[in-house]
C-alpha positions as protocol buffer text, in pm:
chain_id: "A"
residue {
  index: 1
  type: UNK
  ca { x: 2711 y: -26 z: -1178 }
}
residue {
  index: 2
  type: UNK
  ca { x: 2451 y: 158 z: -930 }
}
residue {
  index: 3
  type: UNK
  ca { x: 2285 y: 11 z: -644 }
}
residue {
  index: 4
  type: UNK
  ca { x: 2035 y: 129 z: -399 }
}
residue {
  index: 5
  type: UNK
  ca { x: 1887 y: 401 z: -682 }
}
residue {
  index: 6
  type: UNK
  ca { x: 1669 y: 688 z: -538 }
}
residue {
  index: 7
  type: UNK
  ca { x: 1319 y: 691 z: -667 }
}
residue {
  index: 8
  type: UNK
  ca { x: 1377 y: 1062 z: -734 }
}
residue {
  index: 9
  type: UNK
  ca { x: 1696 y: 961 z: -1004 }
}
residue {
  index: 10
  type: UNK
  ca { x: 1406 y: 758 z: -1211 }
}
residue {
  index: 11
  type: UNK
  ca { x: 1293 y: 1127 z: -1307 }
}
residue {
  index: 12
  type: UNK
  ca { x: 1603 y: 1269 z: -1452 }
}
residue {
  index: 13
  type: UNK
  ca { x: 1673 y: 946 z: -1707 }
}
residue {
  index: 14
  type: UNK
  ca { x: 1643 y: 1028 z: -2099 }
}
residue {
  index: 15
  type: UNK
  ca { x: 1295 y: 933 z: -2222 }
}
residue {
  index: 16
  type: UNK
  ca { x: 1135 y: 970 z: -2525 }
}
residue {
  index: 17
  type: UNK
  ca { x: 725 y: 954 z: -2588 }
}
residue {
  index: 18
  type: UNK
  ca { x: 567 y: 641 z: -2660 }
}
residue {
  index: 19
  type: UNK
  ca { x: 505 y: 594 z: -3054 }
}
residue {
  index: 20
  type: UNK
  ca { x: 141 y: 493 z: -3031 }
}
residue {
  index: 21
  type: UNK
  ca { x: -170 y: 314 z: -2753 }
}
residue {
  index: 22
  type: UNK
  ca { x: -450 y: 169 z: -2757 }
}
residue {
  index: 23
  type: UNK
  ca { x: -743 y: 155 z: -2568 }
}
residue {
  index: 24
  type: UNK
  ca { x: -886 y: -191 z: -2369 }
}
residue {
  index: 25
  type: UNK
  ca { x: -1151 y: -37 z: -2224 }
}
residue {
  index: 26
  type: UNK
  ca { x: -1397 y: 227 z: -2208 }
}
residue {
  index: 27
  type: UNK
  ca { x: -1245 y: 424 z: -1881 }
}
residue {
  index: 28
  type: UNK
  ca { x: -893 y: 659 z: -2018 }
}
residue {
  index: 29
  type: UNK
  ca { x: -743 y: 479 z: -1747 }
}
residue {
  index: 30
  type: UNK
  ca { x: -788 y: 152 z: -1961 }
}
residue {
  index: 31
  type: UNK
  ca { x: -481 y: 229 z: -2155 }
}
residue {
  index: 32
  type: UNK
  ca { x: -190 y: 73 z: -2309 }
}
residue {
  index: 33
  type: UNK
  ca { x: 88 y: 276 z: -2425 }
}
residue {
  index: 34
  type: UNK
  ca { x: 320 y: 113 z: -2667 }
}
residue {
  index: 35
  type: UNK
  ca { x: 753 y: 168 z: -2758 }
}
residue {
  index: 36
  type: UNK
  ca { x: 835 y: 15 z: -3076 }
}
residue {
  index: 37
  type: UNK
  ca { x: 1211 y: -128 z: -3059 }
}
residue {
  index: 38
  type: UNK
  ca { x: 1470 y: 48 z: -3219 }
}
residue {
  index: 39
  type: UNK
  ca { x: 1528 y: -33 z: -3585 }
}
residue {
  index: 40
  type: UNK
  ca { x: 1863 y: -171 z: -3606 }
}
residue {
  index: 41
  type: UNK
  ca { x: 1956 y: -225 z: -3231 }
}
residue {
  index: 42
  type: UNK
  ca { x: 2196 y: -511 z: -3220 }
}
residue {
  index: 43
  type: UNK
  ca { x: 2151 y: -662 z: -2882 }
}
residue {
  index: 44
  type: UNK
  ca { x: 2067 y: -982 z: -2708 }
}
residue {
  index: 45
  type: UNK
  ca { x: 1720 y: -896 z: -2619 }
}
residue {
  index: 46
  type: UNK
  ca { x: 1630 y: -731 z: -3005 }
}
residue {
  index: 47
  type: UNK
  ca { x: 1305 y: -834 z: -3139 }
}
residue {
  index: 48
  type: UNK
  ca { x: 1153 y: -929 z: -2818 }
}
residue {
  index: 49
  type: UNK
  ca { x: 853 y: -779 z: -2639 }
}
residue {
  index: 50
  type: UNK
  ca { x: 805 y: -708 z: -2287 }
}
residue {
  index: 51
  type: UNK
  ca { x: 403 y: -618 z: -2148 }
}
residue {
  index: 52
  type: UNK
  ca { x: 575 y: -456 z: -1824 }
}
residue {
  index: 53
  type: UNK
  ca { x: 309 y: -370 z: -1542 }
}
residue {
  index: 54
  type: UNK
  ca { x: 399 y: -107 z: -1330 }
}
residue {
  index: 55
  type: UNK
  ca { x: 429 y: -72 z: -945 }
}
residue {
  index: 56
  type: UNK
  ca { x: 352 y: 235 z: -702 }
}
residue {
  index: 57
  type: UNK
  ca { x: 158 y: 54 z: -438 }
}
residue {
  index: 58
  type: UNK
  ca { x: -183 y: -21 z: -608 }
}
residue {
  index: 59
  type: UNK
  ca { x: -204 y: 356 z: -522 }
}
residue {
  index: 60
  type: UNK
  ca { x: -357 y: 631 z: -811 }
}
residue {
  index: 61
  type: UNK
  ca { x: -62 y: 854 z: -672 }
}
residue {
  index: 62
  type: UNK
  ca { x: 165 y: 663 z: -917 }
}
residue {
  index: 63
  type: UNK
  ca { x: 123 y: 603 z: -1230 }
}
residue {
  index: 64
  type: UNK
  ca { x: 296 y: 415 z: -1544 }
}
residue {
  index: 65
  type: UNK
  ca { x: 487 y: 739 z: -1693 }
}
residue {
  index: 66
  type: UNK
  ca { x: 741 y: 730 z: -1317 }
}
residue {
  index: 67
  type: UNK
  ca { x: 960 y: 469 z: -1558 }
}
residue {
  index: 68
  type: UNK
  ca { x: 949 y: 604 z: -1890 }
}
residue {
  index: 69
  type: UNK
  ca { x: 1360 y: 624 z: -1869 }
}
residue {
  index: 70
  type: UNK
  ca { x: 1310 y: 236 z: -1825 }
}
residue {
  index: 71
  type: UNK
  ca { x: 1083 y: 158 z: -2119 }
}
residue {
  index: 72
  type: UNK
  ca { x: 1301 y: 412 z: -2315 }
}
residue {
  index: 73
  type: UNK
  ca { x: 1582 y: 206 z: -2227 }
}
residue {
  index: 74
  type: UNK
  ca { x: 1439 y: -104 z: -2338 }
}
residue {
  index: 75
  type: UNK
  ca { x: 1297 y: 7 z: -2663 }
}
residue {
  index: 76
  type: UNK
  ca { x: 1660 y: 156 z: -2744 }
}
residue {
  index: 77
  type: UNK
  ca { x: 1785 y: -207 z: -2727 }
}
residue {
  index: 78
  type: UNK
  ca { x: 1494 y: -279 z: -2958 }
}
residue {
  index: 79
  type: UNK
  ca { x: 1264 y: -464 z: -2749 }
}
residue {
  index: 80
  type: UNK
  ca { x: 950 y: -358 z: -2810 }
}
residue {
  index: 81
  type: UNK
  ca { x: 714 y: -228 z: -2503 }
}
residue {
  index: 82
  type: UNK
  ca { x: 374 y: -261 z: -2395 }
}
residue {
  index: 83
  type: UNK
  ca { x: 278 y: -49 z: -2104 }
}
residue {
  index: 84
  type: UNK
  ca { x: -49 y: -76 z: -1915 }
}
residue {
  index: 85
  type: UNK
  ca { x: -214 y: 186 z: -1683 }
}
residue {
  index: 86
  type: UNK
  ca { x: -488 y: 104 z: -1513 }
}
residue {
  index: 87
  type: UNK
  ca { x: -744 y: 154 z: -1245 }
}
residue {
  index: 88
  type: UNK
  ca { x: -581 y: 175 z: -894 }
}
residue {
  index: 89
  type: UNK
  ca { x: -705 y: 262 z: -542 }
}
residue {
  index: 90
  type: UNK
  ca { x: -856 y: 655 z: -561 }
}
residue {
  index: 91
  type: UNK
  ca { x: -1010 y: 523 z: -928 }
}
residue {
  index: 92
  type: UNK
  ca { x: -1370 y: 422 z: -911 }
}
residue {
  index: 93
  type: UNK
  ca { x: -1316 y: 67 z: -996 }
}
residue {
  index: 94
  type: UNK
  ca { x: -960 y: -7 z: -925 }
}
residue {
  index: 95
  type: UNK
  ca { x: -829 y: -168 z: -583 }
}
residue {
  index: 96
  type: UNK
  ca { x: -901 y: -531 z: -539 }
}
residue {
  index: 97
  type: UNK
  ca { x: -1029 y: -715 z: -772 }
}
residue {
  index: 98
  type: UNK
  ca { x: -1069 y: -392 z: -1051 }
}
residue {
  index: 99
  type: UNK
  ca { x: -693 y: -385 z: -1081 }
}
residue {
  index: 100
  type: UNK
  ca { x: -646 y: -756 z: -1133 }
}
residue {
  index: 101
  type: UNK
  ca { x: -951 y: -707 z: -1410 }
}
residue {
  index: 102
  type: UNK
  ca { x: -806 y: -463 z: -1576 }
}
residue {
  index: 103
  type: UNK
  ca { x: -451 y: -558 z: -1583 }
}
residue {
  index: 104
  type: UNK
  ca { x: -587 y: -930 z: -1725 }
}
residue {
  index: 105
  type: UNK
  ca { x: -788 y: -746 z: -1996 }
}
residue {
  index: 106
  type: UNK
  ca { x: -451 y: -542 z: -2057 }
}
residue {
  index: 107
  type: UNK
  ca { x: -246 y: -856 z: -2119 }
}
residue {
  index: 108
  type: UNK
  ca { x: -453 y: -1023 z: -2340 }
}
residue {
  index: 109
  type: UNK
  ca { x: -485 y: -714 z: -2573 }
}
residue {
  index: 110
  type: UNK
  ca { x: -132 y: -650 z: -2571 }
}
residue {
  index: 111
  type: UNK
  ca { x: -48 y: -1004 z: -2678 }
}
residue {
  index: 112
  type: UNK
  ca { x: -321 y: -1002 z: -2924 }
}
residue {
  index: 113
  type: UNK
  ca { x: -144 y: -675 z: -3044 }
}
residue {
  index: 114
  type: UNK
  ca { x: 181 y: -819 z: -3038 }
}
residue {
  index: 115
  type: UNK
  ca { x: 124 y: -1177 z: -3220 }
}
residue {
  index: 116
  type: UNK
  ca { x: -48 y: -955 z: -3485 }
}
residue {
  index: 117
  type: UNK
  ca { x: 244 y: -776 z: -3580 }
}
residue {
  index: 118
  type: UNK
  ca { x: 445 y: -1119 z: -3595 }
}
residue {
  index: 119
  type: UNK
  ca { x: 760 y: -894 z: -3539 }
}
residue {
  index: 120
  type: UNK
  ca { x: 873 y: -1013 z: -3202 }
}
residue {
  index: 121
  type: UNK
  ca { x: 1018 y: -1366 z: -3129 }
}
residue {
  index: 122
  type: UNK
  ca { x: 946 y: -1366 z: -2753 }
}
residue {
  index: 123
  type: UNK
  ca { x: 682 y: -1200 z: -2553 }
}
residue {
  index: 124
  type: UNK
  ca { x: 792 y: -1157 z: -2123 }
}
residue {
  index: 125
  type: UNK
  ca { x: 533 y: -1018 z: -1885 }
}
residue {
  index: 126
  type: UNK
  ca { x: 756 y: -807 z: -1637 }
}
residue {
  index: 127
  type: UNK
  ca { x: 556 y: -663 z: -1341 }
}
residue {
  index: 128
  type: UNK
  ca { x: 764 y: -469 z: -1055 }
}
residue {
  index: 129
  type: UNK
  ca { x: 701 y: -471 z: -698 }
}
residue {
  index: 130
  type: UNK
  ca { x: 249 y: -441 z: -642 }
}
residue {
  index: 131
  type: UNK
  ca { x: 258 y: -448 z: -1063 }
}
residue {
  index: 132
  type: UNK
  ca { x: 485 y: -790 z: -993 }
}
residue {
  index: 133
  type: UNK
  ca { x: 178 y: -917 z: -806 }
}
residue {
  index: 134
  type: UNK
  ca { x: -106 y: -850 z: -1070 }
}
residue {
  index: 135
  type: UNK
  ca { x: 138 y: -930 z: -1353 }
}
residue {
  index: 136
  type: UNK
  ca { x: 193 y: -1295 z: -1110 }
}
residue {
  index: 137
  type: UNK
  ca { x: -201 y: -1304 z: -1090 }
}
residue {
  index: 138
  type: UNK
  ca { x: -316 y: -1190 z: -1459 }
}
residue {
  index: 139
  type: UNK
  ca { x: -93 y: -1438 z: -1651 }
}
residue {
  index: 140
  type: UNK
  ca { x: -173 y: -1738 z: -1330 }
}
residue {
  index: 141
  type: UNK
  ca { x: -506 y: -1640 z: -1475 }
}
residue {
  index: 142
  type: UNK
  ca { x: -428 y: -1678 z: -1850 }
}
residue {
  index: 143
  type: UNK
  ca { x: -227 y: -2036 z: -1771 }
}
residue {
  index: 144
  type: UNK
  ca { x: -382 y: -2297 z: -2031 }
}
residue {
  index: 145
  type: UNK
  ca { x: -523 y: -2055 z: -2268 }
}
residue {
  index: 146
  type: UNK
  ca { x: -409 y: -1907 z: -2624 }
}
residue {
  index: 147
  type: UNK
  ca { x: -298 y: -1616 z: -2451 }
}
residue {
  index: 148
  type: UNK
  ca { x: -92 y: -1739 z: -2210 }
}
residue {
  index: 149
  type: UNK
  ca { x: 56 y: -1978 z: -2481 }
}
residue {
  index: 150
  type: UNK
  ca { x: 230 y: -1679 z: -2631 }
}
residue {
  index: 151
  type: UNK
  ca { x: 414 y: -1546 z: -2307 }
}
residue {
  index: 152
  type: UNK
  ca { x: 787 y: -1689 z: -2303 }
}
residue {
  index: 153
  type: UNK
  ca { x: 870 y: -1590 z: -1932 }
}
residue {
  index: 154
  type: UNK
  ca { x: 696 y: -1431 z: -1680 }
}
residue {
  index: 155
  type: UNK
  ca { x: 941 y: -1185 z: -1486 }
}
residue {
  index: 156
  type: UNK
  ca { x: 905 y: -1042 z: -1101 }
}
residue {
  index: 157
  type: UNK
  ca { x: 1085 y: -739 z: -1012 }
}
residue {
  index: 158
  type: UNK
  ca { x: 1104 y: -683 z: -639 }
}
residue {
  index: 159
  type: UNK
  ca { x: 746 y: -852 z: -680 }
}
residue {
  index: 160
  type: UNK
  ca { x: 494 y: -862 z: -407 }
}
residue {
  index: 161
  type: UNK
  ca { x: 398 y: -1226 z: -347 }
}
residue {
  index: 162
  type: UNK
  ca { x: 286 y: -1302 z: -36 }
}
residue {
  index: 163
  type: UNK
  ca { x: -10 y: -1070 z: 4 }
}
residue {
  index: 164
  type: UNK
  ca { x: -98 y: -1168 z: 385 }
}
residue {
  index: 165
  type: UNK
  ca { x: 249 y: -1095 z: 540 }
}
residue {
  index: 166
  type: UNK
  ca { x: 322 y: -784 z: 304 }
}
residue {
  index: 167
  type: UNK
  ca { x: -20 y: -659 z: 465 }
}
residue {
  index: 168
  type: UNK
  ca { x: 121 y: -663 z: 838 }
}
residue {
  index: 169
  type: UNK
  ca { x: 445 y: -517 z: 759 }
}
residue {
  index: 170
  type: UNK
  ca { x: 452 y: -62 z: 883 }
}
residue {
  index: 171
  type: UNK
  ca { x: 667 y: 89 z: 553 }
}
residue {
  index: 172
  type: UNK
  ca { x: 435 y: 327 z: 358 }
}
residue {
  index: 173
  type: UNK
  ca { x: 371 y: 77 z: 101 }
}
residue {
  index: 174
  type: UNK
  ca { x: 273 y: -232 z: 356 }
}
residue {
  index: 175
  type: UNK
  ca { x: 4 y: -17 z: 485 }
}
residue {
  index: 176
  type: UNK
  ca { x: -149 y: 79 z: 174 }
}
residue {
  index: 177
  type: UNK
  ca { x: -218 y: -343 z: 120 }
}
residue {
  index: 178
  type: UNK
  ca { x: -548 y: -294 z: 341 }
}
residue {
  index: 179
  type: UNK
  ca { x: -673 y: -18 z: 180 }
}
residue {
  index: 180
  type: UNK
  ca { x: -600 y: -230 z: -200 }
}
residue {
  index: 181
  type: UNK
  ca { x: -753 y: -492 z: -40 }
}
residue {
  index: 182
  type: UNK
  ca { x: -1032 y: -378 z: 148 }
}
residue {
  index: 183
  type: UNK
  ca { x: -906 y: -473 z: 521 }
}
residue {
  index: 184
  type: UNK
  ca { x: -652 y: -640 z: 680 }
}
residue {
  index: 185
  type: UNK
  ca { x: -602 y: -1070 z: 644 }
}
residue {
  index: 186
  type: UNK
  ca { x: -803 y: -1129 z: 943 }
}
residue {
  index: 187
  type: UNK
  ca { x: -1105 y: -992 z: 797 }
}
residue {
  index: 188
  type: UNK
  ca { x: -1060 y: -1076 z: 458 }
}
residue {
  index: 189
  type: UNK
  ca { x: -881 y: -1398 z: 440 }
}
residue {
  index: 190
  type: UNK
  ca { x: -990 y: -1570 z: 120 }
}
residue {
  index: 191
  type: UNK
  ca { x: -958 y: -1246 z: -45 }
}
residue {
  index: 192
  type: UNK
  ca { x: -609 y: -1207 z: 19 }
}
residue {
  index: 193
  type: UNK
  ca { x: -587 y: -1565 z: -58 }
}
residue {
  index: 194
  type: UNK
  ca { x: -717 y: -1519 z: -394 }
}
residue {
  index: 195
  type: UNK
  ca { x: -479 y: -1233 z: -422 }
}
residue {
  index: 196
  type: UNK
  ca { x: -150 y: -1408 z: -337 }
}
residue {
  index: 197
  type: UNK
  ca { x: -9 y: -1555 z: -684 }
}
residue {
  index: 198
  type: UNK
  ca { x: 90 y: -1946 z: -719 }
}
residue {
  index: 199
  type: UNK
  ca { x: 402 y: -1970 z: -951 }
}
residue {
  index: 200
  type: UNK
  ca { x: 319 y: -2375 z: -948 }
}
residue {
  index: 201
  type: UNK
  ca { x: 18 y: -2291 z: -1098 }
}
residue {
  index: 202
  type: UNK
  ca { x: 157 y: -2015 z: -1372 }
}
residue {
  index: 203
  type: UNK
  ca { x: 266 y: -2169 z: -1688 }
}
residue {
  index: 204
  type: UNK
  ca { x: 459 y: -2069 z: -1876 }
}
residue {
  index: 205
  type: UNK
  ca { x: 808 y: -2012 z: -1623 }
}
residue {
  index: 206
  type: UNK
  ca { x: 832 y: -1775 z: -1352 }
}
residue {
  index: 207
  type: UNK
  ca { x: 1118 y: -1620 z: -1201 }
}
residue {
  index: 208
  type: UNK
  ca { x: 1163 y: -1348 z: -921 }
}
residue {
  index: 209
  type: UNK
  ca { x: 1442 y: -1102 z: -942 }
}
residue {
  index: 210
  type: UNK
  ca { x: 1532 y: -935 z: -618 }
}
residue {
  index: 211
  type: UNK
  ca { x: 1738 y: -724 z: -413 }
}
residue {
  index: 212
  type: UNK
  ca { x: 1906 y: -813 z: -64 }
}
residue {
  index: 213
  type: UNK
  ca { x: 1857 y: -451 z: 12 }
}
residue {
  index: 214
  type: UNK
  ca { x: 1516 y: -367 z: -78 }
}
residue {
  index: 215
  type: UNK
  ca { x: 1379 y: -184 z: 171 }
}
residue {
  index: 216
  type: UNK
  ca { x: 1036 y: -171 z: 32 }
}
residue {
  index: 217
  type: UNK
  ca { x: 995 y: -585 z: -60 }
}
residue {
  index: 218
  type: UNK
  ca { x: 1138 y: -779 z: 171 }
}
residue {
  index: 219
  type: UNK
  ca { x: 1402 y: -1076 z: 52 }
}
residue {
  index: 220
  type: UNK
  ca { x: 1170 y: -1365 z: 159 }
}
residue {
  index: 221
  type: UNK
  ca { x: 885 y: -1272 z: -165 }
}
residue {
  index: 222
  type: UNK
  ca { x: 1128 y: -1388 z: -381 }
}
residue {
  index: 223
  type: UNK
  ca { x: 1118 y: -1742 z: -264 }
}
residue {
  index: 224
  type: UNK
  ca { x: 805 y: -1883 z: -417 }
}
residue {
  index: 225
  type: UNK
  ca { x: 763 y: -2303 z: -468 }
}
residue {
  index: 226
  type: UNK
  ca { x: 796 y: -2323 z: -830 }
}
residue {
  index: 227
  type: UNK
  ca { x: 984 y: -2014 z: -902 }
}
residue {
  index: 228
  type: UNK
  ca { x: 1331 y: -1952 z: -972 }
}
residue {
  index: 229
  type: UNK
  ca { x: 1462 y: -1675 z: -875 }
}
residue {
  index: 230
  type: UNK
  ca { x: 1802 y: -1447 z: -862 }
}
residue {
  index: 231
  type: UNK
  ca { x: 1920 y: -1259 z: -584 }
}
residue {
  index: 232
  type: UNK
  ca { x: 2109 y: -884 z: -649 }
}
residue {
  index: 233
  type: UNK
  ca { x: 2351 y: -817 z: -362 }
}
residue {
  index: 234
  type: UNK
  ca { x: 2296 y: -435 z: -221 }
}
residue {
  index: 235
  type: UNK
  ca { x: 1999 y: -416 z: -518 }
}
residue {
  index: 236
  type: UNK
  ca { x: 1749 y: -186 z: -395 }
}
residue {
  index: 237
  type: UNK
  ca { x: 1364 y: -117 z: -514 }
}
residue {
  index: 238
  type: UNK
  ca { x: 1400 y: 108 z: -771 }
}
residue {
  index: 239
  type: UNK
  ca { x: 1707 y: -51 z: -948 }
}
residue {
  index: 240
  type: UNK
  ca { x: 1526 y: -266 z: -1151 }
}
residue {
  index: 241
  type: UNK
  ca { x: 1404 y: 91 z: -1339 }
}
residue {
  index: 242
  type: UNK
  ca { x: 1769 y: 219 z: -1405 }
}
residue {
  index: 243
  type: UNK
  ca { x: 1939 y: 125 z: -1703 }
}
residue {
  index: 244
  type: UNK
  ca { x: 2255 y: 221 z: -1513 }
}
residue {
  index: 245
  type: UNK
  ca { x: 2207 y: -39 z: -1236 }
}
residue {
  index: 246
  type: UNK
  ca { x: 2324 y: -395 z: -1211 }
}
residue {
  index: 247
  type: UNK
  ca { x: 1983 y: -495 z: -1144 }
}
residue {
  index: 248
  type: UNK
  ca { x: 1868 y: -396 z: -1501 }
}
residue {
  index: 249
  type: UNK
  ca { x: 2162 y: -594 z: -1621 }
}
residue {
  index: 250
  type: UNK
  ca { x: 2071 y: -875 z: -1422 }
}
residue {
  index: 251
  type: UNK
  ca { x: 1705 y: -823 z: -1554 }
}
residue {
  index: 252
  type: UNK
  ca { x: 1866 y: -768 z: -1957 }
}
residue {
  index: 253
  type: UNK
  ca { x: 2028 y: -1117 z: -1883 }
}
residue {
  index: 254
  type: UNK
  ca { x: 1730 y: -1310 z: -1856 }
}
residue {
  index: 255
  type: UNK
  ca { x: 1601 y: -1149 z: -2130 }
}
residue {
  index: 256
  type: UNK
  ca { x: 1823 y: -1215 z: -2360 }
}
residue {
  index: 257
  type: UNK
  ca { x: 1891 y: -1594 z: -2297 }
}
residue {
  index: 258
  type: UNK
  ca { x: 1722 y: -1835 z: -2570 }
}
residue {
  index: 259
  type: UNK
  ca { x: 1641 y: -2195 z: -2505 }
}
């Protein structure tokens, strides 16, 4: 099975076009595009949902439709798959906190979406890499309420967790963290504070899937107090979006267990 995938082999995957969206908001951004799961798909993660929130650096450079051979993927094992876009830094309004906002507003209408079909069993929230942070964040922020009720596992792929060291780190995704945030730690601490995610205070689970190799997310964000997490040896970043890879296996494996 691959390891250390190219960002540039995401591109070349078989896709097919999501079957419908909807809006949660009044900016086009505001969007949630939707693959229903494959009628008749015999697998261990069939009738599940996953709300997945996308990564690309909180930057407007990269948006949900770079992992459309992933959601493809999943929807041909008939899970079905809610996909957010939303504001990010070069959109008036995203950056910090507008992407947290909108990715929270996202959530809950894609579970309310969801629980109204009454077709799927489980619903995961999946976020990878900067999209692992604000999917950490948005369901920390649902903890305790109907919404969050609903959401079976929440799921970190190569996730950013620890906002203040990610920001001091020189690859060209570590220096886009100030310009998310609005400065560096030193000048914004409680900010970045408010931006780092708390798995002991996420309910329900939370586990962080990550790759020795990752030369984007550094090893140490997937060790979080409270969070379990699962180490890929030679995984790389962009694994996790491969159906080929041994990190999506690793990923279908959680997905599929049942209590």
């Amino acid at each position: 099975m691959l390891t250390q995938v190219a960002y540039s082999a995401l591109g070349v995957l078989p896709t097919r076009e999501h079957d419908t969206q909807f809006s949660y908001g009044e900016d086009p951004l505001q969007t949630v595009y939707v693959w229903h799961g494959h009628d008749g798909a015999q697998s261990e993660v069939s009738g599940n949902a996953v709300i997945f929130v996308h990564g690309g650096c909180w930057l407007n450079a990269y948006g949900y439709d770079h992992a459309k051979g992933f959601y493809s993927a999943l929807a041909e094992l008939g899970m079905g798959v809610y996909v957010m876009e939303y504001r990010r830094v070069g959109d008036q309004g995203g950056g910090w906190p507008g992407s947290l906002n909108d990715v929270t507003s996202a959530m809950k209408a894609s579970i309310d979406k969801i629980v109204a079909t009454g077709k799927n069993r489980n619903i995961y929230v999946v976020g990878h890499s900067a999209g692992g942070q604000l999917g950490l964040l948005a369901a920390q922020q649902l903890s305790g309420s109907d919404w969050g009720k609903n959401i079976k596992q929440v799921i970190g792929l190569a996730a950013i967790t620890n906002m203040q060291s990610y920001a001091r780190g020189k690859n060209s995704c570590q220096t886009a963290t100030p310009q998310f945030m609005g400065g560096m730690p030193s000048d914004k601490e409680f900010e970045y504070q408010a931006a780092t995610p708390v798995a002991t205070d996420i309910q329900p689970a939370v586990i962080l899937l990550q790759g020795n190799e990752d030369s984007i997310v550094p090893e140490h964000h997937a060790t979080m107090p409270g969070a379990k997490n699962r180490i890929i040896t030679n995984g790389g970043h962009f694994d996790w979006l491969h159906p080929d890879s041994s990190s999506f296996d690793a990923l279908l494996e959680v997905l599929g267990e049942h209590d």
